[in-house]
KOLNU-461254 format. One record per atom (N, C-alpha, C): residue in three letters; x, y, z. Coordinates in steps of 0.001 Angstrom, whole numbers, padded with zeros to 6 digits, always signed. Layout:
ALAXYZ...
END
This chain:
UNK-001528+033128+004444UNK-002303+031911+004260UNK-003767+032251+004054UNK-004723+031341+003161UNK-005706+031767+002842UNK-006667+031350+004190UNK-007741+032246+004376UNK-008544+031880+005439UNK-009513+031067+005399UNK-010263+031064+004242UNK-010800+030160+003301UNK-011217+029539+002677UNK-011226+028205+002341UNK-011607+027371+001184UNK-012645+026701+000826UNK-013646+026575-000445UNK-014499+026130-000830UNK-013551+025045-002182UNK-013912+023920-001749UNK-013352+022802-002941UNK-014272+022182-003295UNK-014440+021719-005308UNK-015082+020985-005258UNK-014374+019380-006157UNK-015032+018767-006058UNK-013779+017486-006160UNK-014982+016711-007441UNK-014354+016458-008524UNK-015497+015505-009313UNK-013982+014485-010002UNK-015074+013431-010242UNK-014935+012677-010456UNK-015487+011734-010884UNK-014687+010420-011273UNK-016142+009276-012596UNK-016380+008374-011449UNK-017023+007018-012050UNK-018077+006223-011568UNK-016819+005874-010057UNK-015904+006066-010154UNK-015051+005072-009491UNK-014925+005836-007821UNK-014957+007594-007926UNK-014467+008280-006964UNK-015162+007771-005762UNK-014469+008043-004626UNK-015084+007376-003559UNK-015025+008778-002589UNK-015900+008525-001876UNK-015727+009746-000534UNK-015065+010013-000134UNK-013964+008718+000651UNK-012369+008978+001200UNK-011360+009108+000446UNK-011650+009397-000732UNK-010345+010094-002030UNK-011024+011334-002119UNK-012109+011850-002239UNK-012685+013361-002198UNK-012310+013808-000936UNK-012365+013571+000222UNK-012267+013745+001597UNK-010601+014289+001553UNK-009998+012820+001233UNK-008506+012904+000775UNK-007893+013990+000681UNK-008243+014654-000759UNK-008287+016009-001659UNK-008576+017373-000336UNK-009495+017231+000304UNK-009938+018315+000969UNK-008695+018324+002080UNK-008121+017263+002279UNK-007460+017233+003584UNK-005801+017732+003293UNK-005652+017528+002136UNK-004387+017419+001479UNK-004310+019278+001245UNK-005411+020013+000765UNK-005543+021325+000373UNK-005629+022020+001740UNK-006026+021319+002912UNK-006398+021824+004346UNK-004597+022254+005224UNK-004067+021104+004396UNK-002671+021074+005170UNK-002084+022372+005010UNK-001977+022900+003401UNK-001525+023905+002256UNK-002203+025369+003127UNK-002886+025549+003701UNK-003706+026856+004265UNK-003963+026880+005822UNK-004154+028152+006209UNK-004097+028037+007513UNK-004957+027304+008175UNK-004242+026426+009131UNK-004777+026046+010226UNK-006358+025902+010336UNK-006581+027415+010746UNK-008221+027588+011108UNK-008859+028063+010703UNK-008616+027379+008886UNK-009075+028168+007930UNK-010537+027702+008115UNK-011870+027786+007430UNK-012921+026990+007401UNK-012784+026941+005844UNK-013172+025595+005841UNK-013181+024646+004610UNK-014690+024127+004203UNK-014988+024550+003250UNK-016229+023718+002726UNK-015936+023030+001647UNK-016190+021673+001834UNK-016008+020837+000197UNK-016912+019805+000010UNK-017131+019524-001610UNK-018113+018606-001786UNK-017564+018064-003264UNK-018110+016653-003508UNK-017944+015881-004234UNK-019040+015424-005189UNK-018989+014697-005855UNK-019893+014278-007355UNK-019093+013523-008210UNK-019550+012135-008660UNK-019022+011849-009513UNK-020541+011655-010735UNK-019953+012313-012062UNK-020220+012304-012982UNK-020030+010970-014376UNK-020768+010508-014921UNK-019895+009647-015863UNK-019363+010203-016858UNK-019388+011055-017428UNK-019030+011870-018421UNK-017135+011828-017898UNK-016587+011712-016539UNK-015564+012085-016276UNK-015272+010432-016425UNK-013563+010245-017108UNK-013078+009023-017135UNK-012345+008974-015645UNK-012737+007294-015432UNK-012233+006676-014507UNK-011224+006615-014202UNK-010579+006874-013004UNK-009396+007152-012540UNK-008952+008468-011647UNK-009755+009154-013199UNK-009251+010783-013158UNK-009996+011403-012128UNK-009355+012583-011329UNK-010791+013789-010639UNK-010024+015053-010992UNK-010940+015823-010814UNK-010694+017480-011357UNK-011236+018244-009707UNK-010273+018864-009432UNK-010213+019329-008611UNK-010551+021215-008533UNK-011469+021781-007845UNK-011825+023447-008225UNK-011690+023603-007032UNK-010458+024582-006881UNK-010619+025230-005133UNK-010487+026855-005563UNK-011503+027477-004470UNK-011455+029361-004370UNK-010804+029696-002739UNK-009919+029961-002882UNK-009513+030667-001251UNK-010089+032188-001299UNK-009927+031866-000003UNK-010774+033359+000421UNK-009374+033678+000759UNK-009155+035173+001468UNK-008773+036054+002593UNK-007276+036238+002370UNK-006833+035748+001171UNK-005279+035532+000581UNK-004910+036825+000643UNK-003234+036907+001058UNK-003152+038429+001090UNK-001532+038238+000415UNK-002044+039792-000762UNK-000501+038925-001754UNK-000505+040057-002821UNK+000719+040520-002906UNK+001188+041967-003654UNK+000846+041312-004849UNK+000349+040429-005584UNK-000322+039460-007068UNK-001542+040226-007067UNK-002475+040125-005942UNK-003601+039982-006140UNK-004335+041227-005889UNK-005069+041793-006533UNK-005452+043242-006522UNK-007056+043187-005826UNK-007429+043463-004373UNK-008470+043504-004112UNK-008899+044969-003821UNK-010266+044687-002502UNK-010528+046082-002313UNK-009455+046876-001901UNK-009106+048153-002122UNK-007990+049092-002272UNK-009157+050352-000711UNK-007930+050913+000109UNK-008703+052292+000288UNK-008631+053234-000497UNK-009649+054005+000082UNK-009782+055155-001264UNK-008771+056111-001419UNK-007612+056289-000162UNK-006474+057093-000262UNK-005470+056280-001363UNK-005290+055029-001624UNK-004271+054102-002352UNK-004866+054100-004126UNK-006819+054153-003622UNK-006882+054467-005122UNK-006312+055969-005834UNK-006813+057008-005027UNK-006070+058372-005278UNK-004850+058441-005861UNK-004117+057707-004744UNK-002610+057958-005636UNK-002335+056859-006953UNK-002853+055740-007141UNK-002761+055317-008494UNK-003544+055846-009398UNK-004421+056359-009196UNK-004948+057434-010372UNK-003998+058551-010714UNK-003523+059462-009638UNK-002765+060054-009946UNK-001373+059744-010926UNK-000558+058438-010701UNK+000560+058186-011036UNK+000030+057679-012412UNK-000955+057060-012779UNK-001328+056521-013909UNK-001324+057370-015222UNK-001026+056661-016118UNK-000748+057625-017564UNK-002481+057629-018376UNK-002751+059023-018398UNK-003924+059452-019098UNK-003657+059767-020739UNK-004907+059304-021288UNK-004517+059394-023079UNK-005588+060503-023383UNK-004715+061111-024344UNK-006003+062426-024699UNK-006036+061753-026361UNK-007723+061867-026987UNK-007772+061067-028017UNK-007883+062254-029031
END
């Protein structure tokens, strides 16, 4: 579970706080517990009414997908196993 989350919630003339709030609470359920959550809202007019666009970044996700900092013994051996091109 991600540890975590920064959301940001936009939306047009119509969005209200407790539908942005909503959004944050709904993404809060989805991640751990005691994750810390920062989120913030804006509505824009450029965005049509109704609609919101939702941007979330988790932090601290841990997941054979996602390639972060590596130790330097794990980089070693994928250098090693990796195919080198002679030009």
């Amino acid at each position: 579970d991600a540890k975590g989350a920064l959301i940001n919630v936009v939306g047009g003339s119509d969005l209200t706080l407790g539908e942005a709030e909503e959004c944050a609470k709904i993404i809060g359920k989805r991640i751990d517990p005691h994750a810390r959550i920062i989120w913030g809202a804006t509505s824009e007019a450029s965005e049509q009414d109704g609609y919101v666009r939702v941007l979330v970044v988790l932090t601290g996700v841990r997941s054979e997908q996602i390639h972060g900092s590596r130790r330097r013994s794990d980089l070693a051996d994928a250098r090693a196993r990796s195919i080198q091109f002679i030009g």
